[in-house]
NUNUTI-455393 format. One record per residue (C-alpha): residue in three letters; x, y negated, z negated; residue number from 1. Coordinates in steps of 0.1 Angstrom, whole numbers, plus 5000, padded with zeros to 4 digits. Example, Ala and Ser with C-alpha at 12.3 -4.5 7.8 and 13.67 -1.06 7.14 Angstrom:
<sites>
@residuo ALA | X 5123 | Y 5045 | Z 4922 | num 1;
@residuo SER | X 5137 | Y 5011 | Z 4929 | num 2;
</sites>
This chain:
<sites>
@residuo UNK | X 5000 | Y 5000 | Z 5000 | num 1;
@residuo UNK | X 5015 | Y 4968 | Z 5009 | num 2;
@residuo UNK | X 5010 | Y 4946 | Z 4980 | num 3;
@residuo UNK | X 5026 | Y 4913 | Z 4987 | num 4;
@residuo UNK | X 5003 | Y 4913 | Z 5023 | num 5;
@residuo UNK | X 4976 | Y 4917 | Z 5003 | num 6;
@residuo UNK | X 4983 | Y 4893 | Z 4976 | num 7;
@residuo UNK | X 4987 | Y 4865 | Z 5010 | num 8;
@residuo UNK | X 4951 | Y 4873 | Z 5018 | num 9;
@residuo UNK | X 4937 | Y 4871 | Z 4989 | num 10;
@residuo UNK | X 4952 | Y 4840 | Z 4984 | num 11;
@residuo UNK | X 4944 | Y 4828 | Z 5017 | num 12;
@residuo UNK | X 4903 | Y 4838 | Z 5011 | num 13;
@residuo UNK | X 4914 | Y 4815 | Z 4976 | num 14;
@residuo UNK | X 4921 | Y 4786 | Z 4994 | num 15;
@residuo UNK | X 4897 | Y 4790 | Z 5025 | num 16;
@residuo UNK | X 4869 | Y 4793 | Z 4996 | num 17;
@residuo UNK | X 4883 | Y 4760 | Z 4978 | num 18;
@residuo UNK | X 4887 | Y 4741 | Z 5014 | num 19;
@residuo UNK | X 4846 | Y 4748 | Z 5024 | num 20;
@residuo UNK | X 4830 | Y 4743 | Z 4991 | num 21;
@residuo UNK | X 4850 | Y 4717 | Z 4977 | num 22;
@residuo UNK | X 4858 | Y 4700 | Z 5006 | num 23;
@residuo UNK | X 4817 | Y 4697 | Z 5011 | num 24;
@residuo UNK | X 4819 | Y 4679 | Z 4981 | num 25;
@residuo UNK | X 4847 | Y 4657 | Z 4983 | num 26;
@residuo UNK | X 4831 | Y 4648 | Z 5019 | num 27;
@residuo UNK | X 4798 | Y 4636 | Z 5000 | num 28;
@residuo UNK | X 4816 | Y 4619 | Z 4976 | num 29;
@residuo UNK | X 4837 | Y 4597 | Z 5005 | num 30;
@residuo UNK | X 4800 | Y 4596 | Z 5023 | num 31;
@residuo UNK | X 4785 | Y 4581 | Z 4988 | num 32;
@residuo UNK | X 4805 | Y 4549 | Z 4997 | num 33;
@residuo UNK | X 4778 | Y 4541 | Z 5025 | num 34;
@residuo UNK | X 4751 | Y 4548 | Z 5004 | num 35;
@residuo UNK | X 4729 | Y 4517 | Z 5007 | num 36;
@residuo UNK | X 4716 | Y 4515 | Z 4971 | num 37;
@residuo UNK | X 4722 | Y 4538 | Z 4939 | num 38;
@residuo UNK | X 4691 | Y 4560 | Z 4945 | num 39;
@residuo UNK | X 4706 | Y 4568 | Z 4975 | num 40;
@residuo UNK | X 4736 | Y 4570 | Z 4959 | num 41;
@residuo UNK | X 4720 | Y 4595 | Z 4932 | num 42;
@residuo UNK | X 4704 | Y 4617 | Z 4960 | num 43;
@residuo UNK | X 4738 | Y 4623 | Z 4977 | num 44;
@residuo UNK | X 4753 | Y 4632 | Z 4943 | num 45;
@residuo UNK | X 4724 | Y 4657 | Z 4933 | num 46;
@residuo UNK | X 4729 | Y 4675 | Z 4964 | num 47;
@residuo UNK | X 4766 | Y 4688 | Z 4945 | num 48;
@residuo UNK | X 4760 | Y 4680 | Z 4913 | num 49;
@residuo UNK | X 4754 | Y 4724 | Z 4901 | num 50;
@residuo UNK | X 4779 | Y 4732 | Z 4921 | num 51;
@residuo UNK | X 4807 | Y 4708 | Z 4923 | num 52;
@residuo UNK | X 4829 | Y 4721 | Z 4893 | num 53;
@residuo UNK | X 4827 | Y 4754 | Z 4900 | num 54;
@residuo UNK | X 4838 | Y 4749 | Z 4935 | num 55;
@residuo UNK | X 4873 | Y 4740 | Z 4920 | num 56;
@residuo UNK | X 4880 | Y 4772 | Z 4906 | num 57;
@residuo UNK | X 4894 | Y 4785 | Z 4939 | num 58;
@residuo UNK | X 4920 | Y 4758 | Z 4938 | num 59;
@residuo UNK | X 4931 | Y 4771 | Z 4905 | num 60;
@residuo UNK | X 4931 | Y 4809 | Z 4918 | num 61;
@residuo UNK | X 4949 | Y 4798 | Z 4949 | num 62;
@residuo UNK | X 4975 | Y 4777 | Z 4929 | num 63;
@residuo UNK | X 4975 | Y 4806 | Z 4900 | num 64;
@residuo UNK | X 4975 | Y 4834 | Z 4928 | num 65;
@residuo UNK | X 5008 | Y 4817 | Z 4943 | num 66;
@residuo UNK | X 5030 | Y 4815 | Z 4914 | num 67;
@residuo UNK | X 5019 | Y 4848 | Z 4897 | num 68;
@residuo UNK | X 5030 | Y 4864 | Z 4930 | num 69;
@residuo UNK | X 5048 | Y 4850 | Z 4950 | num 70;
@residuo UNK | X 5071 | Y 4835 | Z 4926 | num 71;
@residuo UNK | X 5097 | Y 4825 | Z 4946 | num 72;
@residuo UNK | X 5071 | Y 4806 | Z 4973 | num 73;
@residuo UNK | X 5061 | Y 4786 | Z 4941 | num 74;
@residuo UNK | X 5094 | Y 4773 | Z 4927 | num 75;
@residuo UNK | X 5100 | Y 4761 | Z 4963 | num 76;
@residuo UNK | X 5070 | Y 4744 | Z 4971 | num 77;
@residuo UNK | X 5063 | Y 4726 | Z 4943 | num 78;
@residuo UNK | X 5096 | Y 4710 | Z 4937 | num 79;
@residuo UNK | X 5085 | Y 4696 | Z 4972 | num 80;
@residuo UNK | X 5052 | Y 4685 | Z 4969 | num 81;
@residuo UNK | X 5051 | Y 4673 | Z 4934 | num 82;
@residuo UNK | X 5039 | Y 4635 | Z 4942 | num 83;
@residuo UNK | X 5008 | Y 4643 | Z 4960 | num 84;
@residuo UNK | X 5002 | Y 4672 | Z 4938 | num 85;
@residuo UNK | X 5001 | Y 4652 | Z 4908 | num 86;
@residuo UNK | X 4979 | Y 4623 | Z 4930 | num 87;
@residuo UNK | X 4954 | Y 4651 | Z 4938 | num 88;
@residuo UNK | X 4950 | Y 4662 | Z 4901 | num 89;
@residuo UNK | X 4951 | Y 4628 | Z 4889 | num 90;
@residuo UNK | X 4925 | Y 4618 | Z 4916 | num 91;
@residuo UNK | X 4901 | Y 4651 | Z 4907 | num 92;
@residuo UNK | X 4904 | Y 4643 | Z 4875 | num 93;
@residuo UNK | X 4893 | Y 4604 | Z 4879 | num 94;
@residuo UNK | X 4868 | Y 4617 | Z 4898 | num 95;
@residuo UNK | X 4853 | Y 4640 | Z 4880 | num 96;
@residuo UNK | X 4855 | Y 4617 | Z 4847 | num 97;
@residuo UNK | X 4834 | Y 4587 | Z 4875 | num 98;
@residuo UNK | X 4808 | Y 4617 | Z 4884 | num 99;
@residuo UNK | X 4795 | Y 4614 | Z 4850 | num 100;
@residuo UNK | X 4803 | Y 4579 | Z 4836 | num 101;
@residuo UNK | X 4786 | Y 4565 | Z 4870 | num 102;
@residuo UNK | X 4754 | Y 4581 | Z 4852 | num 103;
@residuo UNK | X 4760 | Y 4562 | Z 4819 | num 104;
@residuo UNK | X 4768 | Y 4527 | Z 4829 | num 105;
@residuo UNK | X 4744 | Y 4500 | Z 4824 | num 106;
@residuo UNK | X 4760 | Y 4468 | Z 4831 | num 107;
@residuo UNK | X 4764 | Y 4461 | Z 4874 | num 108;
@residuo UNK | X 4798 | Y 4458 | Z 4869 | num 109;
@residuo UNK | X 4806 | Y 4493 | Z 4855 | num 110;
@residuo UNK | X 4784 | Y 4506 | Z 4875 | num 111;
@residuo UNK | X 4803 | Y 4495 | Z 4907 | num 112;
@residuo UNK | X 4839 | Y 4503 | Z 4892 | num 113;
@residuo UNK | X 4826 | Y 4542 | Z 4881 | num 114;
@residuo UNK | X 4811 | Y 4543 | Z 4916 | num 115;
@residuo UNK | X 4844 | Y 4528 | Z 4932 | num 116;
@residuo UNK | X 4863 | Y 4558 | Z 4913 | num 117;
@residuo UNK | X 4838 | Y 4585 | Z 4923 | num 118;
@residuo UNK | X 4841 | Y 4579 | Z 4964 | num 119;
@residuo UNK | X 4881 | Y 4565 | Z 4957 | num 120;
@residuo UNK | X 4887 | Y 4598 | Z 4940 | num 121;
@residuo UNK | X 4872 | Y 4616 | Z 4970 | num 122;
@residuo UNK | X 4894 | Y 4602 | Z 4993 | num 123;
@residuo UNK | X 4927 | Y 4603 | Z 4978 | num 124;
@residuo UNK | X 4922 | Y 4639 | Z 4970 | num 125;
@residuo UNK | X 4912 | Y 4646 | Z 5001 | num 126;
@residuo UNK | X 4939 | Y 4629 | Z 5017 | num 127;
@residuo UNK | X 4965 | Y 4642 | Z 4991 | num 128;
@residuo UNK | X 4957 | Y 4676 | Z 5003 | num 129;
@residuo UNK | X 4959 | Y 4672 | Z 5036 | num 130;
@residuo UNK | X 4998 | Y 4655 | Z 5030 | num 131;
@residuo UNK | X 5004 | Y 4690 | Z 5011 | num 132;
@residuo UNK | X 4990 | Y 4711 | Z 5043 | num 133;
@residuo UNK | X 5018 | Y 4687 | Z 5066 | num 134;
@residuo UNK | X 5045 | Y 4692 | Z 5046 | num 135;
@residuo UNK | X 5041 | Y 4732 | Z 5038 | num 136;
@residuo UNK | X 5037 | Y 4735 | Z 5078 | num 137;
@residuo UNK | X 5069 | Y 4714 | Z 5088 | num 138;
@residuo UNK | X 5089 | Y 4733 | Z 5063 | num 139;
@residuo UNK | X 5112 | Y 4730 | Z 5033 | num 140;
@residuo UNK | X 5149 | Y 4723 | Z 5032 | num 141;
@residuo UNK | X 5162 | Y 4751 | Z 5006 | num 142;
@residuo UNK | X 5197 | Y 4759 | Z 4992 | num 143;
@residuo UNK | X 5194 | Y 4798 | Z 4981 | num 144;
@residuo UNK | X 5165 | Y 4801 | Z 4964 | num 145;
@residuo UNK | X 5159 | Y 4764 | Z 4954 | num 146;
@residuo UNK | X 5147 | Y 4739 | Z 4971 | num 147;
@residuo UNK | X 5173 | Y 4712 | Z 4983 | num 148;
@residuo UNK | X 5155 | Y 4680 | Z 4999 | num 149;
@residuo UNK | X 5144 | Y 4646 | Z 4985 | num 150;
@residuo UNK | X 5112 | Y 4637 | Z 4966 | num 151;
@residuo UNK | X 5101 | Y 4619 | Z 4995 | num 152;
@residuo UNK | X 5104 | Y 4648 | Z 5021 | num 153;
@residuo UNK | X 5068 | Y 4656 | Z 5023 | num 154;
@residuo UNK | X 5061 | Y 4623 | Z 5034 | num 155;
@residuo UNK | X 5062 | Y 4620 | Z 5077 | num 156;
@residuo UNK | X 5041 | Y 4611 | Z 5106 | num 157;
@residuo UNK | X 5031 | Y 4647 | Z 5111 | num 158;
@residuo UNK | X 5020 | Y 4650 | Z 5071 | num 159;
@residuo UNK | X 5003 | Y 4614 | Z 5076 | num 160;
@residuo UNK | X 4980 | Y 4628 | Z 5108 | num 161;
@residuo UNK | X 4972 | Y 4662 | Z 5087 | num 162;
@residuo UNK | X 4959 | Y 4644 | Z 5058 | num 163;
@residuo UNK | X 4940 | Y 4620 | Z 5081 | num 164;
@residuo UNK | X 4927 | Y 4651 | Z 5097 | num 165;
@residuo UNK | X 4921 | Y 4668 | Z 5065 | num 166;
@residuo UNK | X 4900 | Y 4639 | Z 5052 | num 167;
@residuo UNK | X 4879 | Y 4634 | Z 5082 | num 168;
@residuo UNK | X 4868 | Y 4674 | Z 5078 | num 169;
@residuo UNK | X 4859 | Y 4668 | Z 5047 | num 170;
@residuo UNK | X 4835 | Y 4642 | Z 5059 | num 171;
@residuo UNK | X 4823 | Y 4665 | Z 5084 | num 172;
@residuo UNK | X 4818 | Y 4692 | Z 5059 | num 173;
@residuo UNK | X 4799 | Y 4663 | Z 5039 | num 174;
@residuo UNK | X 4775 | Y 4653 | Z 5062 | num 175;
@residuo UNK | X 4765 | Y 4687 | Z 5073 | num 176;
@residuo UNK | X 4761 | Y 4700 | Z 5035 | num 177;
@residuo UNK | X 4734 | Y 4665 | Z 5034 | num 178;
@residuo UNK | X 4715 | Y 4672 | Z 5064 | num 179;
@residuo UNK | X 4708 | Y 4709 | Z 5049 | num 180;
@residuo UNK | X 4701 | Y 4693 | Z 5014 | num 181;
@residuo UNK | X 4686 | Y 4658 | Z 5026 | num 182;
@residuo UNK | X 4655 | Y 4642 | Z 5038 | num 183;
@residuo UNK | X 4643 | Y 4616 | Z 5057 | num 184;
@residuo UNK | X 4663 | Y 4589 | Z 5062 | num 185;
@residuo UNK | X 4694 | Y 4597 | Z 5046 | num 186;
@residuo UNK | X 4693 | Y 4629 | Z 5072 | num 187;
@residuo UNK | X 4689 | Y 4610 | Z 5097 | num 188;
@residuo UNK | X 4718 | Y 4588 | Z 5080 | num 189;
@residuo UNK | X 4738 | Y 4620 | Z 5075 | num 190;
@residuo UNK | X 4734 | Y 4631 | Z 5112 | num 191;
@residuo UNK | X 4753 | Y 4602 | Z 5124 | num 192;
@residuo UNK | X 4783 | Y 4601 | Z 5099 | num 193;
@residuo UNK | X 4783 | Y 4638 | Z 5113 | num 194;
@residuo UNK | X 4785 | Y 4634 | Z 5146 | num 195;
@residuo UNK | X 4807 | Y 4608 | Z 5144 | num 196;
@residuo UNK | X 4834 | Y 4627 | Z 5117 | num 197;
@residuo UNK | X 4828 | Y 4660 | Z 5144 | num 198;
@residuo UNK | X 4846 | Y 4636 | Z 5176 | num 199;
@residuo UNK | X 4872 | Y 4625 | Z 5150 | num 200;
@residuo UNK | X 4878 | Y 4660 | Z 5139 | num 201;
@residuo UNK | X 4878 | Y 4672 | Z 5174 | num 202;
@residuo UNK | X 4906 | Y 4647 | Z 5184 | num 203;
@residuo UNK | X 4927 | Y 4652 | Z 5153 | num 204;
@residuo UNK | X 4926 | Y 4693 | Z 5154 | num 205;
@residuo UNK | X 4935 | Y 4685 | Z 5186 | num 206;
@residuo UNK | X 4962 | Y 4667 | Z 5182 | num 207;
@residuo UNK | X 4977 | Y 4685 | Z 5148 | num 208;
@residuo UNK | X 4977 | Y 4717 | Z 5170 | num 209;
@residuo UNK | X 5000 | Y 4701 | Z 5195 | num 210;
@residuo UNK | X 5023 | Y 4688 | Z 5170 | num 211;
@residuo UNK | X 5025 | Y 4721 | Z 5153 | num 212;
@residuo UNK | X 5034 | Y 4737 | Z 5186 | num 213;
@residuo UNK | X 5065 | Y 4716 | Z 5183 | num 214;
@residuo UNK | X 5076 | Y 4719 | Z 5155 | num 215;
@residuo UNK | X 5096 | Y 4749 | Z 5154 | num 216;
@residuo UNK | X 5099 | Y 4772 | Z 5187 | num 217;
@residuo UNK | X 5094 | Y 4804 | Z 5167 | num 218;
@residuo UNK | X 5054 | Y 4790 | Z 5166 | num 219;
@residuo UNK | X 5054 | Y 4784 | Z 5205 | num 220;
@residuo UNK | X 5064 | Y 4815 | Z 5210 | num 221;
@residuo UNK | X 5037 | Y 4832 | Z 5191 | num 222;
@residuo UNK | X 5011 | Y 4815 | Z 5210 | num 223;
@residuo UNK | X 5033 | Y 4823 | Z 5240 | num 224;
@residuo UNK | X 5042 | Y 4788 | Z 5255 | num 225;
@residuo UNK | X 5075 | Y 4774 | Z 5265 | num 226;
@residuo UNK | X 5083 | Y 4744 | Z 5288 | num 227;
@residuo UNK | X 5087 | Y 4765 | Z 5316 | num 228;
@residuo UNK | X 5064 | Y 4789 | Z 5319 | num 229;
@residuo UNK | X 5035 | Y 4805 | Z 5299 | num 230;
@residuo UNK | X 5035 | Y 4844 | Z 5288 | num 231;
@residuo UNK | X 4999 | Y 4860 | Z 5289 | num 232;
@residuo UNK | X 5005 | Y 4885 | Z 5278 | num 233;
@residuo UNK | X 5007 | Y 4864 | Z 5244 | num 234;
@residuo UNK | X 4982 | Y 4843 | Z 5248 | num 235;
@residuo UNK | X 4952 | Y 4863 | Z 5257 | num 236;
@residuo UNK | X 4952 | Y 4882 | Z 5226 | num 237;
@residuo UNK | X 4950 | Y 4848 | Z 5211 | num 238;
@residuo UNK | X 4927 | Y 4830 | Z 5231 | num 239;
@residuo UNK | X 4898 | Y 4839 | Z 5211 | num 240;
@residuo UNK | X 4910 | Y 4817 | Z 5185 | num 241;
@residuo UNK | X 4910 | Y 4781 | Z 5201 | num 242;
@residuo UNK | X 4880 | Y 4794 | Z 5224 | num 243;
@residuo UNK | X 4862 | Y 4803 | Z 5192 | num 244;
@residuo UNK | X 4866 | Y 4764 | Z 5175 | num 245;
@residuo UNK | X 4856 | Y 4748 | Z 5209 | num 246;
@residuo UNK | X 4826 | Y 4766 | Z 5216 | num 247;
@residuo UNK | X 4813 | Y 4757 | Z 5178 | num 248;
@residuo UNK | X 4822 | Y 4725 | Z 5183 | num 249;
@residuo UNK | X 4799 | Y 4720 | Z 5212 | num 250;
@residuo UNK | X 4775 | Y 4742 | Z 5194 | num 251;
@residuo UNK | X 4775 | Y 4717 | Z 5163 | num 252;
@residuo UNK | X 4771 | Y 4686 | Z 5185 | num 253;
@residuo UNK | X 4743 | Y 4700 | Z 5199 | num 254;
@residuo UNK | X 4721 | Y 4711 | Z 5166 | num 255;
@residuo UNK | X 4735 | Y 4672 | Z 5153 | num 256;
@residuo UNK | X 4717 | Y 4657 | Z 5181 | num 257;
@residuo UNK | X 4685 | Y 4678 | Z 5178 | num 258;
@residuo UNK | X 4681 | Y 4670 | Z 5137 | num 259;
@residuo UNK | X 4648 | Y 4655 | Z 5132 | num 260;
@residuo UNK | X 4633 | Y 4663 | Z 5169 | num 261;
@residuo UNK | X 4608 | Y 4694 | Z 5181 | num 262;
@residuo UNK | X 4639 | Y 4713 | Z 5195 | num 263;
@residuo UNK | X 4661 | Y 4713 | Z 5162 | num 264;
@residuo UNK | X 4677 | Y 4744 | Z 5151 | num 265;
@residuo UNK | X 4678 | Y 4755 | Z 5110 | num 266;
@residuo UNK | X 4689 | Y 4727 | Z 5088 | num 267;
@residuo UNK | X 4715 | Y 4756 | Z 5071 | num 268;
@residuo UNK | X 4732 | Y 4763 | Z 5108 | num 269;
@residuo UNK | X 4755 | Y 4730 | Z 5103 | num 270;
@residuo UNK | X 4771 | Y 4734 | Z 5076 | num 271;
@residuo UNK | X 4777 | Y 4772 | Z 5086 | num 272;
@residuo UNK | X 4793 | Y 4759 | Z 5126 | num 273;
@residuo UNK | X 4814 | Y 4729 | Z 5104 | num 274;
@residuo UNK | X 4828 | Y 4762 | Z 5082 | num 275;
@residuo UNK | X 4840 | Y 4782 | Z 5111 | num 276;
@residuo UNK | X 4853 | Y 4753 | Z 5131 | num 277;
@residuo UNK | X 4875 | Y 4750 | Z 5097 | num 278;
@residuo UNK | X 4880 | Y 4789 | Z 5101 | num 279;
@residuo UNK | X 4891 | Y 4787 | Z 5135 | num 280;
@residuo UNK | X 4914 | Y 4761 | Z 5127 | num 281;
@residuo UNK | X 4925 | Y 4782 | Z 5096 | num 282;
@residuo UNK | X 4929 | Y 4814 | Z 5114 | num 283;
@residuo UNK | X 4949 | Y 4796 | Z 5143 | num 284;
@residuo UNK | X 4976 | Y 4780 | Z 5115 | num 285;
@residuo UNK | X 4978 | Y 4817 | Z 5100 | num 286;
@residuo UNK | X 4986 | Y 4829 | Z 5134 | num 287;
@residuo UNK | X 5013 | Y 4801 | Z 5136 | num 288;
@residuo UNK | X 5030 | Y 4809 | Z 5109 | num 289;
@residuo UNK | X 5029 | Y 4841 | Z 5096 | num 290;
@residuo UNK | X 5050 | Y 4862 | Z 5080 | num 291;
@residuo UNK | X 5064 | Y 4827 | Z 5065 | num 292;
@residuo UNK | X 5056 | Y 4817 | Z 5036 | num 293;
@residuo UNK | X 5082 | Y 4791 | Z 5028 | num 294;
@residuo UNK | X 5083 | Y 4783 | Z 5067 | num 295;
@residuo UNK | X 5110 | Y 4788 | Z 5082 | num 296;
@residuo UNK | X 5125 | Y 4800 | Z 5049 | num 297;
@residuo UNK | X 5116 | Y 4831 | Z 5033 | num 298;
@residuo UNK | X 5084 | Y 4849 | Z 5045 | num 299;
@residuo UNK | X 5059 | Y 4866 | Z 5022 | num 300;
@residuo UNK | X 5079 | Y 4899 | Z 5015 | num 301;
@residuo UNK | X 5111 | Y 4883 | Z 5005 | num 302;
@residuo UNK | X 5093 | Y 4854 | Z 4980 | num 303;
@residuo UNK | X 5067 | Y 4884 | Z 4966 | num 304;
@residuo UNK | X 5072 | Y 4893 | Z 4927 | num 305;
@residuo UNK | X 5082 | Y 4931 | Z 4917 | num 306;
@residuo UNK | X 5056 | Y 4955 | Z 4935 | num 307;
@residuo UNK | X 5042 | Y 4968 | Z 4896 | num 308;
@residuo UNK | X 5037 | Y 4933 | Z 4888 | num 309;
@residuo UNK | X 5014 | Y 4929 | Z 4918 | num 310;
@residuo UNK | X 4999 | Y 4963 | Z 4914 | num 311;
@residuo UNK | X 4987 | Y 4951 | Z 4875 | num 312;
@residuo UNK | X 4975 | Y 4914 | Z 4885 | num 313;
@residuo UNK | X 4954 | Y 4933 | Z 4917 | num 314;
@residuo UNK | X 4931 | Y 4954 | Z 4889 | num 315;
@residuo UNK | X 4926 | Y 4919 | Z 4873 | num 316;
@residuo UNK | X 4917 | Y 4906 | Z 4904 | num 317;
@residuo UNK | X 4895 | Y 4933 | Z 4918 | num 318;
@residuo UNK | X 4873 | Y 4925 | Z 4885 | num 319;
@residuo UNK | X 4872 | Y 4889 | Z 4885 | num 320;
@residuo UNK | X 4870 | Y 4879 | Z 4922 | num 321;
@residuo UNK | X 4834 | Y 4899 | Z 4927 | num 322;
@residuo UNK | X 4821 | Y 4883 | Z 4894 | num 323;
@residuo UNK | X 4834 | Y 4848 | Z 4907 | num 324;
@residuo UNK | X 4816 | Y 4854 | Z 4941 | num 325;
@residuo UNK | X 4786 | Y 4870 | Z 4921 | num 326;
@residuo UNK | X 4781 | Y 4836 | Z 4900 | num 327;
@residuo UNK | X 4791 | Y 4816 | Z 4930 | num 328;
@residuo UNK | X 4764 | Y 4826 | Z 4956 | num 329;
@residuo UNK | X 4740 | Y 4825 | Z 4924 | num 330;
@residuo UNK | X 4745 | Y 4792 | Z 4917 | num 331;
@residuo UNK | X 4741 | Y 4784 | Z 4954 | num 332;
@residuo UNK | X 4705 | Y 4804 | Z 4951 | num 333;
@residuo UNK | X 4691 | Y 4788 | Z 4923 | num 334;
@residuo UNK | X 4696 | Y 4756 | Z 4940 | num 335;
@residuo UNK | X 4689 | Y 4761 | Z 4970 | num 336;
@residuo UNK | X 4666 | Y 4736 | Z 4987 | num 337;
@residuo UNK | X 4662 | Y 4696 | Z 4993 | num 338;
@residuo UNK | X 4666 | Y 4671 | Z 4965 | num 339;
@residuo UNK | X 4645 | Y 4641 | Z 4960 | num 340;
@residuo UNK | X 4643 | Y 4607 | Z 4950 | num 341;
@residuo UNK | X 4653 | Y 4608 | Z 4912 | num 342;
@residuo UNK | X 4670 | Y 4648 | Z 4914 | num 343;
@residuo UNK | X 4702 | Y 4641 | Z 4893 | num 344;
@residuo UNK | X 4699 | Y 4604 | Z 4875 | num 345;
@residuo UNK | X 4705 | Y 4602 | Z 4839 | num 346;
@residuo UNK | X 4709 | Y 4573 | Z 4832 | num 347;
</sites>
């Protein structure tokens, strides 16, 4: 039984399940910054209010996952990543502190500023992210086993357009997870910032995977591309992949444009295309880059702990990822359906 390949996918499921759910959410909280009024406001937030908490746990199984076993992975990545890592915490953190005080304030003022943290928070974690995602696929400079570059390193024009890219997803993911939850005219409102986020998207996945292409030729030969000639034999196999995010793209703009007339699809279908765009994407960076991961360093073999340690933490995980699952698609269930005017205001 290969243990370390299966730790990487179960890590990988980790942080696929972390990017869809709470990426949803950080997209309605960066959408809450348009909302004309605080009932508005309210509505949006009710729509992720049972859920949004919970949706973080994958972050901490993908983050716990990594340096439990893969070890080696972990000391080398986080020595590189540690500013926007500690912006992202400190940013979930603000946020999730503004999700609740927005709630309690009475005074205009405070009202504004917890607001201002909720959709602020939003963003920068979002965008934090997405600087993590640029620098883990451009690679770390290592000396051994340690990491060897400058605190600074993650920071580049390539990491800039991921988190860009990154951000803008989420908003996609946002405004589809409000036109399944919404009403009215905030659907109507949602439909626009979706279609709008979806031809961003498209243009930024489009130009992230070009710029990964180049950025080590070990990755354009995968996809089987060089400047002189293409092998098909290569890219066939893998054509599925890129054809697979284009059509749902197209498929998404279409139900978008039908929300709210006689020809519209299921309210749920969305969300569900604005998911496997991001799997596409997902799958196609995977593809990239495996074996590696410390690219171009040490793959997943060679940063993996000792094979009995794996073999212990897997029975801990083959008990606790159902029951996460279990009480995550409950959760989902019991609140499944639209919110309305006044669903989640305590104040």
């Amino acid at each position: 039984m290969d243990l370390p390949l299966i730790w990487a996918v179960l890590i990988a499921v980790a942080v696929m399940m972390y990017v869809v759910l709470d990426g949803m959410d950080l997209g309605v909280g960066m959408l809450s910054a348009f909302a004309e009024d605080d009932e508005e406001r309210n509505m949006m937030s009710a729509t992720i209010e049972p859920v949004w908490d919970g949706n973080e746990t994958w972050l901490i199984l993908g983050g716990g996952g990594l340096f439990a076993a893969f070890p080696l992975a972990y000391a080398v990545i986080m020595p590189a990543v540690y500013l926007p890592v500690l912006v992202m915490l400190a940013a979930l953190i603000f946020r999730g502190v503004a999700f609740e005080f927005r709630h309690k304030a009475v005074r205009p003022p405070t009202r504004r500023f917890w607001n201002g943290a909720f959709y602020g928070g939003s963003l920068v974690a979002a965008f934090s992210q997405g600087l993590i995602l640029g620098a883990f696929i451009t690679g770390f400079e290592t000396d051994g086993r340690n990491f060897a570059g400058g605190a600074f390193d993650w920071l580049s024009p390539f990491s800039l357009l991921t988190g860009v890219s990154v951000t803008i997803g989420y908003i996609l993911l946002g405004a589809c997870w409000l036109v399944l939850k919404t009403e009215g005219e905030l659907q109507t409102k949602a439909k626009r910032f979706g279609l709008m986020a979806l031809i961003a998207v498209s243009i930024c996945f489009a130009l992230v995977s070009l710029a990964t292409l180049s950025i080590d030729p070990r990755v354009t030969e995968r996809w089987g591309l060089s400047m002189t000639q293409f092998d098909f034999a290569k890219i066939l196999p893998l054509s599925p992949v890129p054809l697979a995010g284009l059509v749902l793209t197209f498929w998404l703009a279409r139900d978008l444009l039908r929300i709210g007339t006689p020809e519209s699809g299921p309210e749920w279908r969305p969300y569900l295309l604005a998911i496997g765009i991001f799997l596409s994407g997902y799958v196609g960076l995977a593809i990239s880059l495996f074996p590696w991961l410390v690219p171009f360093e040490f793959n997943l073999w060679q940063a993996a702990a000792r094979d009995n340690a794996l073999g212990l933490m897997l029975v801990g995980a083959a008990i606790m990822l159902p029951l996460i699952l279990l009480y995550t698609a409950y959760v989902y269930s019991l609140f499944w359906g639209k919110v309305k005017p006044g669903d989640g205001y305590h104040a």
